[in-house]
C-alpha positions as CSV (number, residue, x, y, z in Angstrom):
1,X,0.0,0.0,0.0
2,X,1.4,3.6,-0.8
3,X,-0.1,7.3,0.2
4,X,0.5,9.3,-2.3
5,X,0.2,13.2,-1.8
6,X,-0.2,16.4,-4.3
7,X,1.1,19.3,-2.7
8,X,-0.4,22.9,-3.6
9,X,-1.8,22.5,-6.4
10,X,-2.7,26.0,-7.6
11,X,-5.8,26.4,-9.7
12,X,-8.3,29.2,-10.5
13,X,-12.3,28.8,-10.1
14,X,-14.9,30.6,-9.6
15,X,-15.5,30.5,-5.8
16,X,-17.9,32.2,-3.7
17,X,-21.3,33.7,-3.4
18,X,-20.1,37.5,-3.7
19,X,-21.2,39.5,-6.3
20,X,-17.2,39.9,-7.3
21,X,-16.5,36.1,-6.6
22,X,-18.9,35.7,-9.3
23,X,-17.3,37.2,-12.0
24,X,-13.7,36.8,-11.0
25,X,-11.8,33.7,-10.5
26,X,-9.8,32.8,-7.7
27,X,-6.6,30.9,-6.9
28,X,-7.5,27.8,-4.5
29,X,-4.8,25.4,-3.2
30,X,-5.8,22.2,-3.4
31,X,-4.3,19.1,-1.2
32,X,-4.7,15.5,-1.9
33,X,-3.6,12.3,0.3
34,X,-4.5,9.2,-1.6
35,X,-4.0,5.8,-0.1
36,X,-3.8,3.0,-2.7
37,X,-2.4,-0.4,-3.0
38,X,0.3,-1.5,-5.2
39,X,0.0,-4.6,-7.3
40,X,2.9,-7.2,-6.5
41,X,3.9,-7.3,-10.2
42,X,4.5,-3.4,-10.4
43,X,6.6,-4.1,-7.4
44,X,8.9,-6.7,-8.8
45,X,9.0,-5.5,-12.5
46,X,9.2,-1.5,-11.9
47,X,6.6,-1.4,-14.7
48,X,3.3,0.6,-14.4
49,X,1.0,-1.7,-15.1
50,X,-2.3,-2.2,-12.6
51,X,-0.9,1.2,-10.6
52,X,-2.7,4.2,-9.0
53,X,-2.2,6.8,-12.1
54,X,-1.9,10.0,-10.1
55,X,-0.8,12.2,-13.1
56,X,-4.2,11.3,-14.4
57,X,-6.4,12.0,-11.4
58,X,-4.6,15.5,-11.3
59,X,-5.4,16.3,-14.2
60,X,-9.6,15.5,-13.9
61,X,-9.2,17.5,-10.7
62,X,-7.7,20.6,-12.8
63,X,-10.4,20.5,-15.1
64,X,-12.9,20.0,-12.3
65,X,-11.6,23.3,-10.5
66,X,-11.0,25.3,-13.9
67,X,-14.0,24.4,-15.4
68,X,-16.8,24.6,-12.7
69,X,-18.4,27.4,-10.7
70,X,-19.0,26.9,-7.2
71,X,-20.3,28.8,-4.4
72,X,-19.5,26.9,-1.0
73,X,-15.9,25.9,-0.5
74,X,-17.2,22.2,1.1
75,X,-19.0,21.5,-2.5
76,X,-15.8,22.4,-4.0
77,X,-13.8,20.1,-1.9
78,X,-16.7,17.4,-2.0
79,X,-16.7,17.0,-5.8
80,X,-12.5,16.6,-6.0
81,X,-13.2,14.2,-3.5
82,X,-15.9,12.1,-5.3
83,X,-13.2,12.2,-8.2
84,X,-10.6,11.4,-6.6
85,X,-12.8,7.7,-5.2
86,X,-14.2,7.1,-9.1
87,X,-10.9,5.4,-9.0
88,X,-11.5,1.4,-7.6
89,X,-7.8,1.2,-6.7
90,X,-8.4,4.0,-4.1
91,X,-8.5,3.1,-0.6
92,X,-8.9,5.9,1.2
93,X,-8.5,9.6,0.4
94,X,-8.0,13.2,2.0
95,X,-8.9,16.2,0.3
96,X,-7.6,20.1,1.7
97,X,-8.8,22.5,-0.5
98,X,-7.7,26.4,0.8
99,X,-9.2,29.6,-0.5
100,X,-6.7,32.4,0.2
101,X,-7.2,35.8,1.7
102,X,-11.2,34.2,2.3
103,X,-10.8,36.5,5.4
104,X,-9.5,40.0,6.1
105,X,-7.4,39.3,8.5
106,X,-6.5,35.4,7.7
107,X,-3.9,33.5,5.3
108,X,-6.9,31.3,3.8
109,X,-9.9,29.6,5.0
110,X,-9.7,26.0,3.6
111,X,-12.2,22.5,3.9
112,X,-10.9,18.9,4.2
113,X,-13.0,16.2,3.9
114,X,-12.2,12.2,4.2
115,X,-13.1,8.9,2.6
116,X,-13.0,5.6,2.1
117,X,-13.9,2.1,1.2
């Protein structure tokens, strides 16, 4: 079994309910922990094959974020995480998703959320 994490990943979105949120994307940093097993045969051969894809679940997340509009933060982070467990070889999975400068006089405000099977 291996955790995998992406780190910051920086995309832009529409976030919020503001009247300016609505017309103005946002930068959100987005976190992911992914547990998932390793087959044997990936093990002993150092070949791909039956293995968590990672690049690829980044990517549908990217195009999640950048293509969607979303006013709550926790539907946001729910629908990366619903992604994110599409995937059967997915154990278990975190998901961190921070929207900076949310508050005057904080860094970000940010939503986790947790699953698995």
């Amino acid at each position: 079994m291996a955790i995998i994490r992406v780190k910051n990943l920086l995309v832009r979105t529409y976030i919020g309910f503001n009247p300016e949120e609505l017309v103005n994307k946002q930068d959100v940093i987005i976190n992911l922990e992914i547990e998932a097993g390793i087959p044997a045969r990936a093990m002993e051969t150092d070949e791909p094959d039956g293995i968590f894809d990672y690049k690829t679940i980044t990517k549908k997340v990217i195009a999640l974020v950048q293509e969607g509009r979303f006013k709550l933060l926790e539907v946001l982070t729910q629908k990366i995480l619903d992604t994110i467990m599409e995937d059967e070889l997915v154990r278990r999975a975190r998901v961190e998703v921070d929207k900076p400068h949310a508050l005057r006089f904080a860094e970000s405000v940010s939503c986790e959320m947790e699953a698995e099977r």
